[in-house]
KOLRO-516766 format. One record per atom (N, C-alpha, C): residue in one letter; x, y, z. Coordinates in steps of 0.2 Angstrom, whole numbers, plus 5000, padded with zeros to 4 digits. Layout:
<pts>
AXYZ
...
</pts>
This chain:
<pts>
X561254705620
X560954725614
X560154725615
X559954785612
X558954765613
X558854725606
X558354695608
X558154635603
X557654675599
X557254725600
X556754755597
X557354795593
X557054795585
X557554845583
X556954915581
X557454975579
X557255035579
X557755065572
X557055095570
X556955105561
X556755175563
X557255245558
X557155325559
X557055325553
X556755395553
X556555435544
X556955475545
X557355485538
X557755535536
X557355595534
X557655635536
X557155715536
X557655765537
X557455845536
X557755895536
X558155895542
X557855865547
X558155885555
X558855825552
X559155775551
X559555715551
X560055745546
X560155805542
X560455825536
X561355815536
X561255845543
X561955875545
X562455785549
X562955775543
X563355725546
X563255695553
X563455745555
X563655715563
X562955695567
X562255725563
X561855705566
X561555625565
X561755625560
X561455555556
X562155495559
X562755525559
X563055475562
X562755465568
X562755505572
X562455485581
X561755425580
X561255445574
X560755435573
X561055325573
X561555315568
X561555265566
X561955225572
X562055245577
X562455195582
X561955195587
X561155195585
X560655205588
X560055135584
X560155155577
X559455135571
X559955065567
X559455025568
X559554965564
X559354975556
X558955025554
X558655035547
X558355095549
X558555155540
X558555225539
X557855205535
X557055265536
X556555255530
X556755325529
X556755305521
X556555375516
X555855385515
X555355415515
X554655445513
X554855465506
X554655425501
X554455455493
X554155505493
X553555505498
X553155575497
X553355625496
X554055625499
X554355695501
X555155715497
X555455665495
X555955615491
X555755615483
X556555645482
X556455625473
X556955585473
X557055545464
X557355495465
X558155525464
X558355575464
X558955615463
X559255625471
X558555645476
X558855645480
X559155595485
X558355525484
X558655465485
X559255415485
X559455445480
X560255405477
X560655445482
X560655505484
X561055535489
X561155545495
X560555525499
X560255505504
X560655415506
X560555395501
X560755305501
X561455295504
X561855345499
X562655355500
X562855385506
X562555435509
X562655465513
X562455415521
X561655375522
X561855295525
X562055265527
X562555245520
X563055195519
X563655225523
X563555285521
X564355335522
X564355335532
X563755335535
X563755335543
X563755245543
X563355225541
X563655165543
X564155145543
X564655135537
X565555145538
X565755175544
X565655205544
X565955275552
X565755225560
X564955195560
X565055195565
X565055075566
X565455065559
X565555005558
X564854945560
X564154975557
X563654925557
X563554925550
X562854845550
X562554875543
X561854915544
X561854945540
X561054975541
X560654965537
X559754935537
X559454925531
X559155005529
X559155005523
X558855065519
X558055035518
X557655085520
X556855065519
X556555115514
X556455105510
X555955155503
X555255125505
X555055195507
X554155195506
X553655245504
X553455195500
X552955225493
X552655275494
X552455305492
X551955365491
X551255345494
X550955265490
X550255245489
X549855305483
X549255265485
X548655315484
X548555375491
X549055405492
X548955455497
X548555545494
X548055545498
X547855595495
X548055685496
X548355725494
X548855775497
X548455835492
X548655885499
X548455955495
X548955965492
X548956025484
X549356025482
X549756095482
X550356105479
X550756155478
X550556245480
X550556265487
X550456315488
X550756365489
X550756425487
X551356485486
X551556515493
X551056495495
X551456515504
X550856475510
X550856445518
X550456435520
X549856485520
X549256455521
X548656505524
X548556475530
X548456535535
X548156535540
X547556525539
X547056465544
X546356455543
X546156475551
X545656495553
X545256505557
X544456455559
X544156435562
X543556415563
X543256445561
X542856445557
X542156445554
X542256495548
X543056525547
X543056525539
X542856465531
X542656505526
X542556465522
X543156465519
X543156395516
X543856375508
X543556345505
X543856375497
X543556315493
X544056275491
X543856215487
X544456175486
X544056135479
X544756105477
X544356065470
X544856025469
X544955985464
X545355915462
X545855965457
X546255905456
X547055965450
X546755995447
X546255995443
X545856035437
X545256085439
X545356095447
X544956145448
X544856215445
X544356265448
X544556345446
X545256385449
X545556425448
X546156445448
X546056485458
X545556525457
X545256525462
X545156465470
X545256395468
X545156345473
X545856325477
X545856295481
X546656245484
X546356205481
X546956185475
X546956125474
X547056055480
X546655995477
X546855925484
X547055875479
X547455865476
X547955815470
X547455745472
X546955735471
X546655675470
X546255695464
X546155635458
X545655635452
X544855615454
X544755565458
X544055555458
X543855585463
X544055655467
X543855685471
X543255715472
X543055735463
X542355775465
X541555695462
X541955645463
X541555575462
X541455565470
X541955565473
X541855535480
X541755585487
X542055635486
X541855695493
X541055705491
X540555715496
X540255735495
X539655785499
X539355815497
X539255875502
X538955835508
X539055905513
X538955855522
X539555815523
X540055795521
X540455765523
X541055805525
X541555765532
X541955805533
X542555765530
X542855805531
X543955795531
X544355815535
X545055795533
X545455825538
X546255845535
X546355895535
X547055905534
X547755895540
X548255875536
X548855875541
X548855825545
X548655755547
X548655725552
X548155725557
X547355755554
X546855785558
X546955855561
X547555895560
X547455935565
X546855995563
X547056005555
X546156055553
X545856025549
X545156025553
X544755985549
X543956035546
X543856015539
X543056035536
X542556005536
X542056025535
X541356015531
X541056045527
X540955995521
X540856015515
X540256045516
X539956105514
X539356135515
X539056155508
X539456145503
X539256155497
X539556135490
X539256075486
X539756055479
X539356075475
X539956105471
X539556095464
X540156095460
X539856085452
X540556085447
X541256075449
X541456025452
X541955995455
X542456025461
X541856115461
X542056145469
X541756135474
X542156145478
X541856125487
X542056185491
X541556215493
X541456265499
X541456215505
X542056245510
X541956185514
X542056255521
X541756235528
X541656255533
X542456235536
X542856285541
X543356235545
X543056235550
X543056195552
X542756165560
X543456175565
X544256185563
X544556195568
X544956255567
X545556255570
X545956335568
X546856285564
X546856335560
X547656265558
X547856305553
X548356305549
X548656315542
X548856255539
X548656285531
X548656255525
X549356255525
X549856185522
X550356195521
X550256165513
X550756155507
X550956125503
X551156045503
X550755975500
X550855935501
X550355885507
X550155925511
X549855905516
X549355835516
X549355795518
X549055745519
X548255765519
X547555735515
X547255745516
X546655665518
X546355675522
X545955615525
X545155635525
X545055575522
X544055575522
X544055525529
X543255565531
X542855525536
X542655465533
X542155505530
X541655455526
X541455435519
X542055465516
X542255435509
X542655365508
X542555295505
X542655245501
X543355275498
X543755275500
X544355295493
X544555245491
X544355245482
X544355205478
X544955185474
X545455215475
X546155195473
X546555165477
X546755105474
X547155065476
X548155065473
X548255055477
X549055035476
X549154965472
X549754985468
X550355035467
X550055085461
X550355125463
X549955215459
X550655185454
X550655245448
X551255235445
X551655255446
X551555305450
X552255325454
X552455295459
X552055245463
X552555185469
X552855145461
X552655115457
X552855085450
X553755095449
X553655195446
X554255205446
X554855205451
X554555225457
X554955225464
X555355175465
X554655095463
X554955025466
X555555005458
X555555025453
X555855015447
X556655035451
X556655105453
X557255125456
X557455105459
X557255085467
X557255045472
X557654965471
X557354945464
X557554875463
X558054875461
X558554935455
X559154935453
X559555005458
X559254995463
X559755045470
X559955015474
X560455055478
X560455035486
X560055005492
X559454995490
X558955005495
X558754925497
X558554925501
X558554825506
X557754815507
X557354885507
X556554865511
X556054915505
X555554875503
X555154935499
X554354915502
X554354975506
X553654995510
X552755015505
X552554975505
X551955005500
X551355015505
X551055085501
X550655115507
X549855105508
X549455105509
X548655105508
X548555035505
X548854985507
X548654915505
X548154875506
X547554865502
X546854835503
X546954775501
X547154745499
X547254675496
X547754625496
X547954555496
X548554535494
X548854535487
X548254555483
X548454575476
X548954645476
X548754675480
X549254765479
X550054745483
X550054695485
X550854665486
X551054635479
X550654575475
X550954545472
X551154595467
X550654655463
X550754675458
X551254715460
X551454745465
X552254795466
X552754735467
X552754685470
X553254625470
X553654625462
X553054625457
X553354635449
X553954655448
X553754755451
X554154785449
X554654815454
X554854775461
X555454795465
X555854735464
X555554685460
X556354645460
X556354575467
X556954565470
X556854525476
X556954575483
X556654625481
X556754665488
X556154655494
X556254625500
X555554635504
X555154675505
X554654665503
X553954685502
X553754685510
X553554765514
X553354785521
X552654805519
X552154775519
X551454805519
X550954845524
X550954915525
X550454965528
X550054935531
X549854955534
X549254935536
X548854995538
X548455015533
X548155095534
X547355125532
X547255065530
X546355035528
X545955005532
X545355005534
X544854975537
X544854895532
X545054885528
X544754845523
X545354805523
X546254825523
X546754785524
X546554745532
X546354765537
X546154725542
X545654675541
X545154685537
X544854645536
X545054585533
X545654605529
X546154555525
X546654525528
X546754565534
X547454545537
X547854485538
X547554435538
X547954365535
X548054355530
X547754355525
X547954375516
X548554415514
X548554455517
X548954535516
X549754505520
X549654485525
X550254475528
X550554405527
X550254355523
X550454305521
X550654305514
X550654355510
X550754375503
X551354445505
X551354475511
X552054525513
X552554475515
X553154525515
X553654475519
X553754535524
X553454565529
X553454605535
X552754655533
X552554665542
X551954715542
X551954785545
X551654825542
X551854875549
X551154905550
X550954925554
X550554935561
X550855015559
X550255065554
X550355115551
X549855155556
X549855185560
X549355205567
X548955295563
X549355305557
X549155365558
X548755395552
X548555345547
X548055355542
X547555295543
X547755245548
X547155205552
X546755215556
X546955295559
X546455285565
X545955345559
X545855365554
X545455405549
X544855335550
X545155285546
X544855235544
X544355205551
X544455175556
X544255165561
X544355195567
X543955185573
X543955255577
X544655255581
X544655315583
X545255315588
X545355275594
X544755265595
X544955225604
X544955145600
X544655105594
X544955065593
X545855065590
X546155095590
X546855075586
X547255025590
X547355045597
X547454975601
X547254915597
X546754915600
X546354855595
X546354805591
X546654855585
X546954875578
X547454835577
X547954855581
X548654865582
X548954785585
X548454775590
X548354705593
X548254655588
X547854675583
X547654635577
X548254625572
X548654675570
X549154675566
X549654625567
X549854645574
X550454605579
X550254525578
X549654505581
X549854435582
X549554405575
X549254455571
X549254415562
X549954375560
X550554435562
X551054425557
X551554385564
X551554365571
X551754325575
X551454265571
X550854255572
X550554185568
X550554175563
X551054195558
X551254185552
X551854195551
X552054235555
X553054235554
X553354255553
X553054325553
X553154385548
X553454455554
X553954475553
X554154525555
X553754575555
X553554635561
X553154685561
X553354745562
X552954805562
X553454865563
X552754905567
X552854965571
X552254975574
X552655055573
X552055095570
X552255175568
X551555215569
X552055285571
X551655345570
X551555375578
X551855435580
X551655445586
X551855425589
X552455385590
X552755325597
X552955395600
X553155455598
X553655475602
X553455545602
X552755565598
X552655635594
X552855705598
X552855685604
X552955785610
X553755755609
X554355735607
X554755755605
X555055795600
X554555785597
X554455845591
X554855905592
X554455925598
X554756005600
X554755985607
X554855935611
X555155935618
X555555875617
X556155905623
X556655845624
X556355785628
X555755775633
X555555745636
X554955695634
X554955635633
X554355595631
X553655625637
X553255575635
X552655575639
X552755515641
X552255515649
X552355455652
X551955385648
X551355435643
X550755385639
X551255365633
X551755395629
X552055355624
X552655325627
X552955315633
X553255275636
X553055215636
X552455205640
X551955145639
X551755125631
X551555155630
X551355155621
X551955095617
X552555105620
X553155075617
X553155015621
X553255035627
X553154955631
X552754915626
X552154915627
X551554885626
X551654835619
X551754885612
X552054865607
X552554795607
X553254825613
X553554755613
X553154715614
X552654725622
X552454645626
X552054625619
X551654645615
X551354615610
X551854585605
X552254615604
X552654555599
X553154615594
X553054665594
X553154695587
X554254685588
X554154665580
X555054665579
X555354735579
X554954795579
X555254845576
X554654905577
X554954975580
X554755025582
X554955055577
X554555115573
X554855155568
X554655235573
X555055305572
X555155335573
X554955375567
X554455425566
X554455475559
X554755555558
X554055575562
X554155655562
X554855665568
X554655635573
X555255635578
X555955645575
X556255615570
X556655605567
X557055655560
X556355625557
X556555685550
X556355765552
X555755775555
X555755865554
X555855875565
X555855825567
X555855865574
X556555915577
X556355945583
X557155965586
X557455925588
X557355875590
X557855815595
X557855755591
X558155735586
X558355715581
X558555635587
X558955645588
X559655595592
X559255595600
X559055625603
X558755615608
X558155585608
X557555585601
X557055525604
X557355455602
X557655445596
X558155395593
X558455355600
X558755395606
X559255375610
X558555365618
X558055395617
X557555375622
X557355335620
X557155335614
X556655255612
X557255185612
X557655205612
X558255135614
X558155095620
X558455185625
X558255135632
X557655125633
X556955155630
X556355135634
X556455055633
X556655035626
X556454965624
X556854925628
X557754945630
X557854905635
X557554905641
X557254935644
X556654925650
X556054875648
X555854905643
X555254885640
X555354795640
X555954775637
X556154695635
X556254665642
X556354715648
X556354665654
X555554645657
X555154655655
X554654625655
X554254575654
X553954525657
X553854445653
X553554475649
X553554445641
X553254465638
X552454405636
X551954435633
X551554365633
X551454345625
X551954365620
X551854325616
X551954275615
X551754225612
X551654165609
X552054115602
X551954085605
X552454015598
X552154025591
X552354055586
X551854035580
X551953925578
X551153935575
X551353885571
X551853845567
X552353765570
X552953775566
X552553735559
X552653745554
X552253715548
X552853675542
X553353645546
X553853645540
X554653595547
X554853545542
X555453525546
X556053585546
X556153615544
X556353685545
X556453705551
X555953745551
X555553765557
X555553735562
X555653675563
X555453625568
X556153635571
X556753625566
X557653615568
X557453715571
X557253765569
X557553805571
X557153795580
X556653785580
X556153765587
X556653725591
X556953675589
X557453655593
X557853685595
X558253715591
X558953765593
X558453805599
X557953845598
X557853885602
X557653865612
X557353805610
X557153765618
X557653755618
X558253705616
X558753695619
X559353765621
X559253815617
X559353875622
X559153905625
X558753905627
X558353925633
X558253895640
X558453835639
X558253785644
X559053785646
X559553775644
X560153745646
X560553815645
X560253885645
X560553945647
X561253955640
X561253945636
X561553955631
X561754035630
X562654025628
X562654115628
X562454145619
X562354095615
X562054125607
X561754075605
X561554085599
X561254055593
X561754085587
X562154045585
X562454065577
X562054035573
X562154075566
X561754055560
X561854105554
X562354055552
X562554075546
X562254065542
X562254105536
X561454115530
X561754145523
X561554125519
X561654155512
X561054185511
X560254165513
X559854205511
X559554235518
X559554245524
X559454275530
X558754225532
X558654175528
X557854115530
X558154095537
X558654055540
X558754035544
X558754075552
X558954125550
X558854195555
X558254205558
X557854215551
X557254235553
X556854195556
X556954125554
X556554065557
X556854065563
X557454085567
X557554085575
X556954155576
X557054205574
X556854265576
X556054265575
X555754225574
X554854205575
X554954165582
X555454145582
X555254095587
X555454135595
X555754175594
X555754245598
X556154195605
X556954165604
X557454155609
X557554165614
X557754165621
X557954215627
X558754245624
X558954215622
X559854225620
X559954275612
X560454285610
X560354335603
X560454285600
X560254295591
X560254285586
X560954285582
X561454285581
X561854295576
X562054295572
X561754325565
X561754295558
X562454295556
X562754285553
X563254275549
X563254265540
X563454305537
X563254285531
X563854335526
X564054315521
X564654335517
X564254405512
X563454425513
X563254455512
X563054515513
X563154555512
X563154615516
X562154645514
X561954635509
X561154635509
X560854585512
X560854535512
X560654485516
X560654505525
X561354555524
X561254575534
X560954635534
X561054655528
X560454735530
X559554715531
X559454645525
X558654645527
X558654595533
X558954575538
X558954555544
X558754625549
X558754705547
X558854735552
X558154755555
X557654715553
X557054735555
X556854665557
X557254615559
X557054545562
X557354565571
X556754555574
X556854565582
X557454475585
X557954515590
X558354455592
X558954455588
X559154495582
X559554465578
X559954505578
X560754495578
X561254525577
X561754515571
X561754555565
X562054535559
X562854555558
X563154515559
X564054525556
X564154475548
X564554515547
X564854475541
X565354445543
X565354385537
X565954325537
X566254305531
X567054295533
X567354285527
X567054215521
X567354215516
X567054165511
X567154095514
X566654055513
X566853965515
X566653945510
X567053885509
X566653845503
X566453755507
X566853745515
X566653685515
X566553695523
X566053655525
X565753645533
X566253665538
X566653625535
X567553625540
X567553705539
X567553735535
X567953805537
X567453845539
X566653835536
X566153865541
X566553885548
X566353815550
X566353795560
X567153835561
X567553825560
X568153865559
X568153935560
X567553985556
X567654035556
X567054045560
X566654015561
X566053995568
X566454015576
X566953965577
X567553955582
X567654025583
X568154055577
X568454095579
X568154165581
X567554185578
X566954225581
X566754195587
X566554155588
X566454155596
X566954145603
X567654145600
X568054155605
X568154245604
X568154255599
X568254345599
X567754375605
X567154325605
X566654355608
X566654345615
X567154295617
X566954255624
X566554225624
X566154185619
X565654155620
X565854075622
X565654055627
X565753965631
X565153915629
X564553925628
X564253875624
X563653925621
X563553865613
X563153895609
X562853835604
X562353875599
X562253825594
X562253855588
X562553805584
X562553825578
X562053805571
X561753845569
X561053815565
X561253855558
X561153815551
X561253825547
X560953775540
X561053785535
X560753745529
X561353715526
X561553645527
X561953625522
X561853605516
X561353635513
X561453585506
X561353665503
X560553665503
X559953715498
X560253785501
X560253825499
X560253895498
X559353895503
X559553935508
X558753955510
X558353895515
X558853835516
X558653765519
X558853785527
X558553775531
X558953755537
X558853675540
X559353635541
X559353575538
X559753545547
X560353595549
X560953565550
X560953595561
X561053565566
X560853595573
X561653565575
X561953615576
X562553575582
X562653625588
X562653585594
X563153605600
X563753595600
X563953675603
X564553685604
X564753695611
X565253665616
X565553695622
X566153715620
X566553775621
X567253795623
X567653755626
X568253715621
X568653645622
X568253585621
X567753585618
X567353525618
X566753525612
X566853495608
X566253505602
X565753415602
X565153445600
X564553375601
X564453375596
X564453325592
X564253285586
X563453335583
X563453345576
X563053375575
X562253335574
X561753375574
X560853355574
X560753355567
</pts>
């Protein structure tokens, strides 16, 4: 089993059953984009997830992410082709009828003439040549079409809107009374823009963007108030320059290593699958690199939702990872700050060192899991939990393999049902780590040998 897990977006290309079945014997966790996502569609998208993973007997986490403060062109009756050195004008929602509208409000506050932009992921970009009355005559600087909704990025505009919009609000309200395991919040500048959408999702993990100059500059705060980070590459390299997002991305990773925090590395892993079957040799490395720095989890975007080869980058991006995990890796021990922490440090030396074939760890709230999966094991992880949420938000913990388990009510039947899992498994020796008292405690360390059991730690 690869230890790195791998997270796809649902999109037009994954519509068709059989595609998304193939998809789920591949992806630990389905993301939905709100931006693109109503909440009608959502509820059916959710069921139909649940519905591949029954078929191909995992769990899968569901990941909802927000809209943000993203700035979008809006509702266009058909593409325009643009050309280089045509002019377009454009204006905010309440523009003249004459403009493309760009669905942001403080637009004609903050563009300012002389300044450029960029539509679509950078690929056409302007300069403003001329503002007035809340229109902008702007020059293209490339050749590209205008589509509907399109993402819209300043150079060197401040954007002064911060998360959560009302509509991540509404989203996270749904998200909290739905099916969904992950709620992703986008453009995150603060540790404050976690707390105040925590309000309104309820106890579901909170995965904070990283897609601001200004979130990096917080990056401890931010990932110490998230419960997971991701390493958002593709509204971050607007913010800072392209040749740093390495960098960037370096920084992301070992914030949330030395605090313990599950990470996600997106955007581009895979982009010429788009419309080829075959990677590049540069985003093959790209993936490598990713693991040796630490990240729990690769997300897959456009690859997925709008590309041709749906199952093919999904099924490439697996084996690179199994390649990629055979190499020493040079992350590091985070800080243990808790006797917790300290029993899971032990299970994991002591496996490592005397060659163990698992780590069991049974869990009603997935804490104990987690705390092996910081600690980054040679051997798997194996949650166990009577839960089936609790195994879905494990699907973005690197190391960890989640089954369910029937009800116990006393230690003895735990280890019982410990036993008979690991004889199903062939497994001959192991540890088992769990909380006996607290809900969320990890308290409790026994070895186990096949025919032979050691008094517990």
């Amino acid at each position: 089993m690869n230890k790195t897990k791998i997270i796809v977006t649902y999109g037009p290309a994954t519509e068709k059953d059989s595609v998304l079945s193939e998809l789920a014997k591949h992806a630990d966790a389905i993301r939905i984009n709100f931006s693109h996502t109503t909440i009608q569609q959502a509820n059916e998208i959710v069921e139909r997830i649940r519905q591949a993973a029954k078929v191909v007997g995992k769990e899968i986490g569901v990941l909802a992410d927000l809209p943000g403060p993203k700035i979008r062109l809006g509702e266009l009756k058909a593409d325009i082709e643009v050309r280089k050195g045509d002019l377009i004008k454009f204006s905010g929602p309440r523009g003249k009828p004459d403009a493309i509208k760009i669905d942001y409000a403080n637009l004609e506050k903050e563009l300012k003439e002389g300044e450029t932009f960029s539509i679509g992921e950078g690929a056409l970009k302007f300069k403003v040549k001329e503002a007035y009355k809340g229109t902008f005559v702007c020059k293209a600087l490339s050749d590209g079409y205008l589509s509907s909704r399109k993402g819209v990025n300043f150079y060197e505009s401040e954007i002064s809107a911060e998360p959560p919009t009302k509509e991540d609000i509404r989203f996270a309200k749904f998200c909290k009374n739905s099916d969904f395991d992950f709620v992703a919040e986008s453009f995150v500048k603060s540790p404050e823009n976690i707390e105040r959408i925590r309000k309104y999702a309820g106890d579901l993990p909170i995965i904070a963007k990283i897609e601001r100059k200004k979130a990096l500059d917080n990056i401890d705060a931010i990932v110490e108030a998230a419960d997971a980070v991701m390493a958002a590459r593709g509204d971050l390299a607007f913010e800072v320059s392209l040749e740093s997002i390495p960098l960037a991305q370096r920084r992301i990773l070992i914030a949330a290593r030395r605090l313990g925090k599950p990470s996600i590395v997106a955007t581009q892993v895979l982009a010429s699958m788009v419309e080829s079957e075959i990677p590049t040799r540069a985003e093959v490395n790209d993936i490598a690199t990713a693991i040796s720095e630490g990240a729990d989890a690769i997300l897959l975007t456009d690859e997925t939702a709008i590309g041709k080869y749906p199952v093919q980058a999904t099924m490439t991006l697996a084996e690179t990872i199994r390649y990629a995990e055979k190499i020493k890796s040079n992350e590091f021990v985070p800080k243990i700050k808790s006797t917790m922490e300290y029993i899971a440090y032990a299970a994991t030396d002591i496996a490592n060192k005397y060659g163990l074939d698992c780590i069991f760890a049974p869990t009603r709230t997935g804490n104990t899991a987690k705390r092996l999966s910081m600690l980054r094991p040679d051997t798997e992880i194996i949650a166990l939990s009577e839960s089936r949420s609790v195994l879905r938000r494990l699907s973005i913990c690197k190391g960890v393999k989640a089954i369910p388990i029937t009800h116990y009510t006393t230690h003895e039947e735990l280890l019982e049902r410990v036993g008979r899992i690991a004889k199903n498994f062939g497994t001959k020796k192991y540890i088992i780590v769990y909380g006996s008292n607290k809900a969320g405690s990890t308290d409790t360390l026994k070895y186990v040998e096949a025919g032979n059991t050691q008094k517990k730690a």
